[in-house]
Structures are given as C-alpha cells and as structure tokens.
N, CA, C and O atoms as a printed pandas DataFrame, in Angstrom:
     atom_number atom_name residue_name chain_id  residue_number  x_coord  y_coord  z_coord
0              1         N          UNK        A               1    6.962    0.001  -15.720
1              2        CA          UNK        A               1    8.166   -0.719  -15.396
2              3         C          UNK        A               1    8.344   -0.725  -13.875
3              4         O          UNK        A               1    8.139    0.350  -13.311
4              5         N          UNK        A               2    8.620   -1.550  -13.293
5              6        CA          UNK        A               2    8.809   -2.157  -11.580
6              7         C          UNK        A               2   10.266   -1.784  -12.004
7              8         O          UNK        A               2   10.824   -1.901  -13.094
8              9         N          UNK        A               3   10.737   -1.270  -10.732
9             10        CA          UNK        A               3   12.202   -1.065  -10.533
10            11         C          UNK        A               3   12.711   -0.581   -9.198
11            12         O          UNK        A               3   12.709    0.502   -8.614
12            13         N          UNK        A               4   13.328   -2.297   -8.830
13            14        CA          UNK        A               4   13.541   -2.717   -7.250
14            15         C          UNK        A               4   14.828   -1.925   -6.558
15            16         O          UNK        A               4   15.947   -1.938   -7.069
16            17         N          UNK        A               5   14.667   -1.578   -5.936
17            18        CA          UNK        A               5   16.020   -0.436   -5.013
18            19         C          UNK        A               5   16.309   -1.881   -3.811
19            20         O          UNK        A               5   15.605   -2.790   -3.373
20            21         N          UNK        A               6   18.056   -1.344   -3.593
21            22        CA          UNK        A               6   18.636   -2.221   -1.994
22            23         C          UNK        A               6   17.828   -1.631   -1.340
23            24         O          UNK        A               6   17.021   -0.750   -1.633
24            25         N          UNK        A               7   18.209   -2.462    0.146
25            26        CA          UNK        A               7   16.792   -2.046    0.813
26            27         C          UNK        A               7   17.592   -0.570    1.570
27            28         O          UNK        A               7   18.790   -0.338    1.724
28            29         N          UNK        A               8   16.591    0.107    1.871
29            30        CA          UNK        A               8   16.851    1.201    2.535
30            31         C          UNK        A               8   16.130    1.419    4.044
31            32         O          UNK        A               8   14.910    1.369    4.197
32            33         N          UNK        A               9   17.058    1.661    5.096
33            34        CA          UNK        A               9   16.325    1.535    6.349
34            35         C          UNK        A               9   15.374    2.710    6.474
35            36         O          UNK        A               9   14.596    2.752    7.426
36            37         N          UNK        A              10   15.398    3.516    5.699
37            38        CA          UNK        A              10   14.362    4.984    5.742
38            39         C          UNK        A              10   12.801    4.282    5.779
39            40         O          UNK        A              10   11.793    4.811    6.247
40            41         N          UNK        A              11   12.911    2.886    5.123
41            42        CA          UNK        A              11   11.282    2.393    4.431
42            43         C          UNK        A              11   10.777    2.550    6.011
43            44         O          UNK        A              11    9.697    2.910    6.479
44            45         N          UNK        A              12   11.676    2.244    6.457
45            46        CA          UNK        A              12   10.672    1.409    8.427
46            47         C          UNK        A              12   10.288    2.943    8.724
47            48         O          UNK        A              12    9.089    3.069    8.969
48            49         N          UNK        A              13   11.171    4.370    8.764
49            50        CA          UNK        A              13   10.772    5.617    9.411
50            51         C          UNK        A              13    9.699    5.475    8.467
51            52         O          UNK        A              13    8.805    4.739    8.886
52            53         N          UNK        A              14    9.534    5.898    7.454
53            54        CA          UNK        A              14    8.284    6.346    6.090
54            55         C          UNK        A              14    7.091    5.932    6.423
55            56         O          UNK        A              14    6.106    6.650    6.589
56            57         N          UNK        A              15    7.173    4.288    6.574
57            58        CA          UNK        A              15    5.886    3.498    7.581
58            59         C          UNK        A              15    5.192    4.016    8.698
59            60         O          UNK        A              15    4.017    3.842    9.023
60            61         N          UNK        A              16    6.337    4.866    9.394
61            62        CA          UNK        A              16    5.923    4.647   11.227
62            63         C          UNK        A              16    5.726    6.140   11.200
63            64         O          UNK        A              16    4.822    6.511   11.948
64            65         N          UNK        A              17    6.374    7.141   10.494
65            66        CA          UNK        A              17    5.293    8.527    9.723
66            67         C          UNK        A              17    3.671    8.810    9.252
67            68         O          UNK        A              17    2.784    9.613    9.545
68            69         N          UNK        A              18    3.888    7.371    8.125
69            70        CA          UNK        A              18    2.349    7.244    7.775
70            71         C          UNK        A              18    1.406    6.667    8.968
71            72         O          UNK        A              18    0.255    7.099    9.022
72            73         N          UNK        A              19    1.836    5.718    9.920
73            74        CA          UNK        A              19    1.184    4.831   10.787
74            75         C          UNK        A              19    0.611    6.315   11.526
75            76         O          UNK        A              19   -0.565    6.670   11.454
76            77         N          UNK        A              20    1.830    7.189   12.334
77            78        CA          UNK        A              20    0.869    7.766   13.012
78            79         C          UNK        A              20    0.192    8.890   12.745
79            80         O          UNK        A              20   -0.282    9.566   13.658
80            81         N          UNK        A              21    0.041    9.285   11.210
81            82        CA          UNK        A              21   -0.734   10.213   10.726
82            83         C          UNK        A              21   -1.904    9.595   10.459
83            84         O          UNK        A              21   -2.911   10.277   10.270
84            85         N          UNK        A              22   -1.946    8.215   10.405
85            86        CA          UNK        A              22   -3.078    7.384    9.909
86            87         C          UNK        A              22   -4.053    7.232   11.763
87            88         O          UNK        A              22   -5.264    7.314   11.967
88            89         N          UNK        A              23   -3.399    7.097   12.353
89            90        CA          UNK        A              23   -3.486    6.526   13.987
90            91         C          UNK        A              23   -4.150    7.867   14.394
91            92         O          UNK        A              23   -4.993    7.755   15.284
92            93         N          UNK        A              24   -3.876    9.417   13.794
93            94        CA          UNK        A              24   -4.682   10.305   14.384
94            95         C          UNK        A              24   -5.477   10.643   13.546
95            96         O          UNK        A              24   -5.964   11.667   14.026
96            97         N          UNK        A              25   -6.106   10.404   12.267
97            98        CA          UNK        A              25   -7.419   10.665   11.691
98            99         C          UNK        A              25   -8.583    9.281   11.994
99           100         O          UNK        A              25   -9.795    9.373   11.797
100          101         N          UNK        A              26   -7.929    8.129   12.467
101          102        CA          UNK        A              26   -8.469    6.933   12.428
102          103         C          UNK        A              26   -9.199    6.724   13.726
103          104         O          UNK        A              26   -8.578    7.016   14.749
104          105         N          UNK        A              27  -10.208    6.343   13.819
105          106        CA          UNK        A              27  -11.027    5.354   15.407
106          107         C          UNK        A              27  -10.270    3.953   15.615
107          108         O          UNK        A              27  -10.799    2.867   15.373
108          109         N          UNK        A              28   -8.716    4.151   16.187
109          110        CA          UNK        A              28   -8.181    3.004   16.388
110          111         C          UNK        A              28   -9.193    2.637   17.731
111          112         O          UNK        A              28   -9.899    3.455   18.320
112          113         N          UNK        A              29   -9.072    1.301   18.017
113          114        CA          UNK        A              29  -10.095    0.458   18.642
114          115         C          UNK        A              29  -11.359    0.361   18.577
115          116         O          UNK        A              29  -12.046   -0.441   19.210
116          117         N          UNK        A              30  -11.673    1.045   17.929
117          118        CA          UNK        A              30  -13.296    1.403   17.686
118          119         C          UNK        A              30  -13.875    0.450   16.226
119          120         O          UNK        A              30  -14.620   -0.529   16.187
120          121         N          UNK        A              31  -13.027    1.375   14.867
121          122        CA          UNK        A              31  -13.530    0.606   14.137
122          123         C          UNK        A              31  -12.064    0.047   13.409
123          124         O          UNK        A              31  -11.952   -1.046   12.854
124          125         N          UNK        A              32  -11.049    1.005   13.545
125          126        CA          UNK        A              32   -9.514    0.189   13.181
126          127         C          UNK        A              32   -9.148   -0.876   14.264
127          128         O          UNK        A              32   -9.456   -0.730   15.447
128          129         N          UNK        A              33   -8.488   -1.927   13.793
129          130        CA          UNK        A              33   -7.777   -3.067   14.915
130          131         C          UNK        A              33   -6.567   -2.569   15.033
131          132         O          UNK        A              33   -6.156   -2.142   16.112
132          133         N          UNK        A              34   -5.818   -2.564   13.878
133          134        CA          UNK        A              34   -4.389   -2.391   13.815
134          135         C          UNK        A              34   -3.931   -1.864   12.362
135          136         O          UNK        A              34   -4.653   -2.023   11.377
136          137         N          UNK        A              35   -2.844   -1.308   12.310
137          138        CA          UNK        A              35   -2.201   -0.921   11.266
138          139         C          UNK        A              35   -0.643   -1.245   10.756
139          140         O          UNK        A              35    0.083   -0.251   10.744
140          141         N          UNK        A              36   -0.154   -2.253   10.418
141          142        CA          UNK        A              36    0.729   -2.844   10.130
142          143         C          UNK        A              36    1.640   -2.099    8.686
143          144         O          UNK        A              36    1.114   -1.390    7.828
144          145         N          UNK        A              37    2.977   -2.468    8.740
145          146        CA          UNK        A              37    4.101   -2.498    7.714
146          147         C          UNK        A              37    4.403   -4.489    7.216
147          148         O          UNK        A              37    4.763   -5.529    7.767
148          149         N          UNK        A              38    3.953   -3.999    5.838
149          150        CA          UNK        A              38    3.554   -5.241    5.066
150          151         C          UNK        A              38    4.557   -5.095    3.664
151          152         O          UNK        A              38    5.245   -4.103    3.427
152          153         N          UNK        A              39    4.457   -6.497    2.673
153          154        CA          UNK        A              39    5.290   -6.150    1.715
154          155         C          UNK        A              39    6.885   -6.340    1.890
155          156         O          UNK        A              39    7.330   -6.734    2.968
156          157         N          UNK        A              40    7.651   -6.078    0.905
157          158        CA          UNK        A              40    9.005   -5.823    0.734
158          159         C          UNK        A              40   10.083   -5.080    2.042
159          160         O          UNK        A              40   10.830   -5.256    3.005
160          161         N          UNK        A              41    9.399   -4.128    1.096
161          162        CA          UNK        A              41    9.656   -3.041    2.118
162          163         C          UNK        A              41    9.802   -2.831    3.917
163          164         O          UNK        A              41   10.317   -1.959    4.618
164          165         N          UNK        A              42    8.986   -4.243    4.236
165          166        CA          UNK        A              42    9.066   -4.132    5.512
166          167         C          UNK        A              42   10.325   -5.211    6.063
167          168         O          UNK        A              42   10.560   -5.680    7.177
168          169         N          UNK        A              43   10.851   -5.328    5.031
169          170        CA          UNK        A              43   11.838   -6.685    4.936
170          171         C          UNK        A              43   13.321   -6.419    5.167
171          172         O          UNK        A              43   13.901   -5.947    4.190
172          173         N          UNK        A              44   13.790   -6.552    5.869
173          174        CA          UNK        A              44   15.158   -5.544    5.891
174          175         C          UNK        A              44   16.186   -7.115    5.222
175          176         O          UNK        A              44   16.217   -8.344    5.272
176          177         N          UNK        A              45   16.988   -5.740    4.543
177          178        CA          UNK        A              45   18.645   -6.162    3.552
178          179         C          UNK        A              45   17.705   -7.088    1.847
179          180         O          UNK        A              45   18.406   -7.527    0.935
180          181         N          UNK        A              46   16.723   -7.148    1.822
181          182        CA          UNK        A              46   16.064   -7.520    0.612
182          183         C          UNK        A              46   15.538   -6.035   -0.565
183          184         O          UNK        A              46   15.150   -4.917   -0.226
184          185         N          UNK        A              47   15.676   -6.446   -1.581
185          186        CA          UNK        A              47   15.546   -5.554   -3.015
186          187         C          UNK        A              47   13.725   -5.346   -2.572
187          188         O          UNK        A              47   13.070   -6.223   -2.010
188          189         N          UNK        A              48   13.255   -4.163   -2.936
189          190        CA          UNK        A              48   12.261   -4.013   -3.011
190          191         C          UNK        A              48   11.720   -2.603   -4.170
191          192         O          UNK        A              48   12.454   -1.777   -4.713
192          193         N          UNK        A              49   10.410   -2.714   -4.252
193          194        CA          UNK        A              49    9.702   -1.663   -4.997
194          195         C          UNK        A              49    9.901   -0.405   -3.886
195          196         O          UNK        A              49    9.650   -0.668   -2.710
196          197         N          UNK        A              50   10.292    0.788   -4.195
197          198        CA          UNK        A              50   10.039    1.521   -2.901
198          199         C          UNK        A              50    8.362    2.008   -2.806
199          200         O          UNK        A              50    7.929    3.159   -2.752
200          201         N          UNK        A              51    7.691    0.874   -2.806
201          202        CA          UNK        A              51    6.291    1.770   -1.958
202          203         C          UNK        A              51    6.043    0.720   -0.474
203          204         O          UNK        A              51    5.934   -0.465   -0.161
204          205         N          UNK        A              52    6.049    2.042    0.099
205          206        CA          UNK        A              52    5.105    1.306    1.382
206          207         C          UNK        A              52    3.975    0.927    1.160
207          208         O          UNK        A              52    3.133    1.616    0.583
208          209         N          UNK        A              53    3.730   -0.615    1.730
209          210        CA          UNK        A              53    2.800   -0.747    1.956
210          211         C          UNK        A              53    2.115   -1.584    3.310
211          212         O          UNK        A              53    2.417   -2.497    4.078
212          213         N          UNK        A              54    1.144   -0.762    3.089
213          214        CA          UNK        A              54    0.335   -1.133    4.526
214          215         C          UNK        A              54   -1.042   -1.534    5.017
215          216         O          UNK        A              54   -1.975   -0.863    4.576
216          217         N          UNK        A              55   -1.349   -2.617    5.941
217          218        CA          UNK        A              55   -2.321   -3.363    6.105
218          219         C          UNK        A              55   -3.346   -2.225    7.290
219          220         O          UNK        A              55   -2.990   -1.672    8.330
220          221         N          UNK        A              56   -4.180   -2.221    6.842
221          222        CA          UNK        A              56   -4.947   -1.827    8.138
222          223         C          UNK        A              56   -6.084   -2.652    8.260
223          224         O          UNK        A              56   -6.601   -3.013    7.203
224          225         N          UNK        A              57   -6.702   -3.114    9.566
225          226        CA          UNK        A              57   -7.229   -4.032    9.888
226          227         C          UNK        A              57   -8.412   -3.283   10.271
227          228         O          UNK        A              57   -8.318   -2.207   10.862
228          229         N          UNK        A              58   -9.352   -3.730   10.005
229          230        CA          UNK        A              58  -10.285   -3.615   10.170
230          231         C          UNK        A              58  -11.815   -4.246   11.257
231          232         O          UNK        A              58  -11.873   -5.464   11.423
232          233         N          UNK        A              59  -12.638   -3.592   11.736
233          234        CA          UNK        A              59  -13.914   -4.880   12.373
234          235         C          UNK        A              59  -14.681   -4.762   11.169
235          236         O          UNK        A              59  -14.881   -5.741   10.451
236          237         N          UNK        A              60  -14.956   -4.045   11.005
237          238        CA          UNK        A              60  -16.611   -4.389    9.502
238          239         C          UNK        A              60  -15.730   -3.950    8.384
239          240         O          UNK        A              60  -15.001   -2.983    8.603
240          241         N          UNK        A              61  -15.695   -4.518    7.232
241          242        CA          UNK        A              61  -14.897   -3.883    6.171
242          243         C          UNK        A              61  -16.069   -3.904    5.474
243          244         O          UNK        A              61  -15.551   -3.983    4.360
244          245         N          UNK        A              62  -17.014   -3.897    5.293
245          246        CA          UNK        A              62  -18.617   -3.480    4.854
246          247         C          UNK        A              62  -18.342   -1.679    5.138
247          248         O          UNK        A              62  -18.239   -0.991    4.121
248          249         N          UNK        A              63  -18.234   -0.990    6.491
249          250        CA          UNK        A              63  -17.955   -0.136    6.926
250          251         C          UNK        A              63  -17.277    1.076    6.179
251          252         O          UNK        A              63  -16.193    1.002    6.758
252          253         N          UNK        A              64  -17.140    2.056    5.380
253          254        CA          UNK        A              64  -16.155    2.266    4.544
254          255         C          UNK        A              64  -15.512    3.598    5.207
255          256         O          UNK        A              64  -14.356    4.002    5.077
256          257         N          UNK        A              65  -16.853    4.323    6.149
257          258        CA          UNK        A              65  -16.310    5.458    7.137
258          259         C          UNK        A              65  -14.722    6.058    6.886
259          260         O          UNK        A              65  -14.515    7.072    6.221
260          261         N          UNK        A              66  -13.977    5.504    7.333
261          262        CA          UNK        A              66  -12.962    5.548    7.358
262          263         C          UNK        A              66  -12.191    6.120    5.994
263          264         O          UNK        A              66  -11.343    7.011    5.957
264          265         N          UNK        A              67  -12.546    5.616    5.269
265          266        CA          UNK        A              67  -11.829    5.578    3.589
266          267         C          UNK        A              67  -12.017    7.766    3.382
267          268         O          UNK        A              67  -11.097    8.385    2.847
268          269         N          UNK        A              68  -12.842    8.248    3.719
269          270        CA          UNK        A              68  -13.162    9.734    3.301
270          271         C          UNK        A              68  -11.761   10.662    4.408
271          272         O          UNK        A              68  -11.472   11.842    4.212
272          273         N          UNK        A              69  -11.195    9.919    5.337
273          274        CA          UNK        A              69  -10.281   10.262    6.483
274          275         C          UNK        A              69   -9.141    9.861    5.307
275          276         O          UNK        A              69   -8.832   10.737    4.499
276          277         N          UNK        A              70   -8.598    8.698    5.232
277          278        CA          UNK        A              70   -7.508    8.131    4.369
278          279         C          UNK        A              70   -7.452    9.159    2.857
279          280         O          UNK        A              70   -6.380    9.513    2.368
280          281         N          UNK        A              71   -8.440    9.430    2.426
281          282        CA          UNK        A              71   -8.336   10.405    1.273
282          283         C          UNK        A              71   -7.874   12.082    1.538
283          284         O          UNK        A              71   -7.285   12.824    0.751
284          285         N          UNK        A              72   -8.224   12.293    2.532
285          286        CA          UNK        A              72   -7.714   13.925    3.410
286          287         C          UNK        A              72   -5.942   13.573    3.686
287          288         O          UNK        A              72   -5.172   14.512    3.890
288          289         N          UNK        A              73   -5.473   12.198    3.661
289          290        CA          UNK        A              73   -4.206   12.402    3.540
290          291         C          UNK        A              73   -3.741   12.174    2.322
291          292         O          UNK        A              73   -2.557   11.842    2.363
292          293         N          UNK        A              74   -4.234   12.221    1.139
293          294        CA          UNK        A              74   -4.016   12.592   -0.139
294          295         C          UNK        A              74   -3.639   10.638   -0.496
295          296         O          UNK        A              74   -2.720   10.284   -1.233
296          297         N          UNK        A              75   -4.422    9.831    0.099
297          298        CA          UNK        A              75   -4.549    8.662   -0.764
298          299         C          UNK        A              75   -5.916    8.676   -1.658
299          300         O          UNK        A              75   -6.941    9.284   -1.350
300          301         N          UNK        A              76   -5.724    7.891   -2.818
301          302        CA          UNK        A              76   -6.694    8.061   -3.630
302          303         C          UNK        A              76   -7.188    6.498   -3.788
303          304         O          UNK        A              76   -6.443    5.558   -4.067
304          305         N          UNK        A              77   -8.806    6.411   -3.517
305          306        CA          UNK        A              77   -9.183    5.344   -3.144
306          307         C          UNK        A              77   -9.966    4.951   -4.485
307          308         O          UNK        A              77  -10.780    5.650   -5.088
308          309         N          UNK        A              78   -9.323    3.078   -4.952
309          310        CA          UNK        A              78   -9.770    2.757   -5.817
310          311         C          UNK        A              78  -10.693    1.243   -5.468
311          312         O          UNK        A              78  -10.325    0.096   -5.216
312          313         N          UNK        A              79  -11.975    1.859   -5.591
313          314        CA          UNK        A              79  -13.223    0.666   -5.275
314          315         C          UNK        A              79  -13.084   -0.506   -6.679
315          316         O          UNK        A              79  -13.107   -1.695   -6.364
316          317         N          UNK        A              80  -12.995   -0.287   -7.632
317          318        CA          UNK        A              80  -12.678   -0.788   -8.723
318          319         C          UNK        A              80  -12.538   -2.193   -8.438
319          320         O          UNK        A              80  -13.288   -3.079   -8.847
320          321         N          UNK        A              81  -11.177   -2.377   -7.459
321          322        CA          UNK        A              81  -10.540   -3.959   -6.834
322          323         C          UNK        A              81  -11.721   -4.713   -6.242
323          324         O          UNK        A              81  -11.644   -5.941   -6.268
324          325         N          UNK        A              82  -12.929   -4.086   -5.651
325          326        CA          UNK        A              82  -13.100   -4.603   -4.813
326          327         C          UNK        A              82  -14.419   -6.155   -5.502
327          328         O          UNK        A              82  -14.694   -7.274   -5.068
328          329         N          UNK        A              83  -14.775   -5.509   -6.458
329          330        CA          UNK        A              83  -15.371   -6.635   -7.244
330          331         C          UNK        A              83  -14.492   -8.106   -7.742
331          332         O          UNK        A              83  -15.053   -9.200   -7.813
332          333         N          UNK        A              84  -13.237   -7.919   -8.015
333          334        CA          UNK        A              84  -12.429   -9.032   -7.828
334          335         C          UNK        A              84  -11.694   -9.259   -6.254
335          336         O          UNK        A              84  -10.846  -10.142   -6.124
336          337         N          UNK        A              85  -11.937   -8.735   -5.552
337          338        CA          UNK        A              85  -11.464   -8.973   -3.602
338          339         C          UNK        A              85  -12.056   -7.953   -2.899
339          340         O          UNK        A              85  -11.531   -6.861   -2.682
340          341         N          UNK        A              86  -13.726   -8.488   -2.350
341          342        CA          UNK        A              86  -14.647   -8.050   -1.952
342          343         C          UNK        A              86  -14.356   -7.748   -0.631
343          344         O          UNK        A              86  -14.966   -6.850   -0.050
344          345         N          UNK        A              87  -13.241   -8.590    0.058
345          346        CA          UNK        A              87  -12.608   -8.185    1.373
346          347         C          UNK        A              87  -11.487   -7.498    1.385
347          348         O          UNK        A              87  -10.830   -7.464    2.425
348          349         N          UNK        A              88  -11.142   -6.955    0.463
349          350        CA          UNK        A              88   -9.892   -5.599    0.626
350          351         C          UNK        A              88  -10.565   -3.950    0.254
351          352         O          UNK        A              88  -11.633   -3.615   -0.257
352          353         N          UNK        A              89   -9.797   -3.431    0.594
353          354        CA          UNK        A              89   -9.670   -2.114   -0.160
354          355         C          UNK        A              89   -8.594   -1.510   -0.643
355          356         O          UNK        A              89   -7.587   -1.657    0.050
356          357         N          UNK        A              90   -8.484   -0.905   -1.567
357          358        CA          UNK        A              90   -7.463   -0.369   -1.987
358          359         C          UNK        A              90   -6.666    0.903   -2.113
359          360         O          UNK        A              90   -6.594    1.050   -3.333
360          361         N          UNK        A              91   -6.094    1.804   -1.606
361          362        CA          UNK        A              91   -6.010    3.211   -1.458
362          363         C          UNK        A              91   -4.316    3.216   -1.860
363          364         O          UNK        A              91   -3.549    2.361   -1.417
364          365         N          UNK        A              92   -3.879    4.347   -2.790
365          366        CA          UNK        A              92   -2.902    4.771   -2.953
366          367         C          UNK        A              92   -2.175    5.917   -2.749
367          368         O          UNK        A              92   -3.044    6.678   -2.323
368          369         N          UNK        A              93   -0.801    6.749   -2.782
369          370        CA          UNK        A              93   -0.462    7.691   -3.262
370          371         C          UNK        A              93    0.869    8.017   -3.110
371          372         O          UNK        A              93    1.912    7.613   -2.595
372          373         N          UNK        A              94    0.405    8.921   -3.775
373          374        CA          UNK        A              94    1.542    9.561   -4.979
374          375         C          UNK        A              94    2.771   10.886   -4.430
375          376         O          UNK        A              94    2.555   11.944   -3.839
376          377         N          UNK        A              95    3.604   10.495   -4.745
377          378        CA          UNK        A              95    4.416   12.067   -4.935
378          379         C          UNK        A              95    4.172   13.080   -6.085
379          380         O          UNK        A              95    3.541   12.691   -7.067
380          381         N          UNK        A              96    4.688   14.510   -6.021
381          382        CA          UNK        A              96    4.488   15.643   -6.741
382          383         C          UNK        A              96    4.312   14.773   -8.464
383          384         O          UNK        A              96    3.476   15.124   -9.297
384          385         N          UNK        A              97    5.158   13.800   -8.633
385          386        CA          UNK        A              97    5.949   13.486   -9.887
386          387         C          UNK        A              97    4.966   12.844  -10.211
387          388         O          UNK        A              97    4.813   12.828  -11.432
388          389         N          UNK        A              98    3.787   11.982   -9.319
389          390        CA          UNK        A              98    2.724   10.530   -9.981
390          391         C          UNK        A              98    3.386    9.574   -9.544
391          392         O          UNK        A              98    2.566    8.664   -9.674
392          393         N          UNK        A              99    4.386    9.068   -9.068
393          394        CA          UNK        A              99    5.055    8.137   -8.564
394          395         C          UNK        A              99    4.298    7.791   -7.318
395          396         O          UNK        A              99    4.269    8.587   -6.379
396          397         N          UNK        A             100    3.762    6.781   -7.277
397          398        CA          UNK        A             100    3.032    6.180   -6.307
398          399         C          UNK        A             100    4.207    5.764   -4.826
399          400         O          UNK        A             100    5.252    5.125   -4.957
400          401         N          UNK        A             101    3.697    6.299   -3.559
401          402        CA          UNK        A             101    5.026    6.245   -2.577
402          403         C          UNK        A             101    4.702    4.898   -1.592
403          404         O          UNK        A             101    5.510    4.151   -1.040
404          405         N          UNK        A             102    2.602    4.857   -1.573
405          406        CA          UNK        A             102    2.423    4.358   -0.551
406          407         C          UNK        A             102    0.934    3.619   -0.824
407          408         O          UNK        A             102    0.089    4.233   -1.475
408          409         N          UNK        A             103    0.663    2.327   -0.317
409          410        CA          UNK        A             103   -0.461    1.858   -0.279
410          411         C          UNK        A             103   -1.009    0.841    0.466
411          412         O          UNK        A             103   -0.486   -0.141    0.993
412          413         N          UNK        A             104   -2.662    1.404    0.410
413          414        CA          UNK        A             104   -3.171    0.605    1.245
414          415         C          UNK        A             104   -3.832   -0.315    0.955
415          416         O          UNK        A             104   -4.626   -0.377    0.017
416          417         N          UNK        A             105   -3.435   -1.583    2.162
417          418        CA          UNK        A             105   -4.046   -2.652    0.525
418          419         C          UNK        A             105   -5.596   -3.637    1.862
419          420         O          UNK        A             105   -6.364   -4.480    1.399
C-alpha cells in the first residue's frame, strides 16, 4: 500500500544528509557528475511517498565501482531492473522496521 504524507520540509534536510554521506564515499568528478534530490519529495507544499529519492549521475554507467561504496551505507542494490532499464540502477533502503526511507534510482 503507497501512503502519501503533506509535504514535510525535513524531506530537503534527509536529502542533503544522504547527499553528503554519499559525496564522501563517492569519486565526485572523477566518476560521479552530480547527485541530485528528485521525485515528490523534492517538491515543496505537494503530498508525497516519504522516500527520498535520488539521482546520481554518472560518466560510464557500464562502471558499477561505485555501487559496493553505496551498499556500506546500508543501500541494497537491486541489478534485477536493469534488464528492463539497462541505463539505470537501482539501490534502496530501509529503516529498522523494512520501510524503505531512500532510493537510488
């Protein structure tokens, strides 16, 4: 069941938490471009799912390096997608409960 919350201005801190925990395990300029707040959530005074979600940009997305860093912050990476969208990846996670908080799409 999806179940949309008012928006809450906490989503933008939650983002810019994950951004720079992501920004110090990551080779920004090297092999990351950028790391963006995407989705609902990045939408202020609109109903949303509360998960963050977030774009990270990539130069080679062939490249997967990166993905074994994103899992040390307890996202759990599902290759599965990538046979139906050969140019994404997909990484999630969860709170204590299984409630998914955050993803990377």
């Amino acid at each position: 069941m999806i179940i949309l919350e008012p928006y809450n201005p906490d989503w933008i801190k939650l983002f810019e938490d994950e951004k720079e925990k992501l920004q110090k395990i990551l080779d920004i300029n090297s092999s990351v471009i950028h790391i963006e707040h995407i989705g609902s959530t990045a939408i202020p005074g609109i109903y949303a799912k509360p998960i963050i979600d977030i774009l990270i940009g990539v130069n080679d997305i062939n490249n997967n390096s990166y993905i074994k860093n994103i899992e040390n912050l307890g996202y759990q990476y599902h290759p599965i997608f990538e046979s139906e969208f050969p140019n994404r990846r997909y990484l999630q996670k969860s709170d204590v409960s299984g409630n998914r908080t955050h993803q990377i799409l």
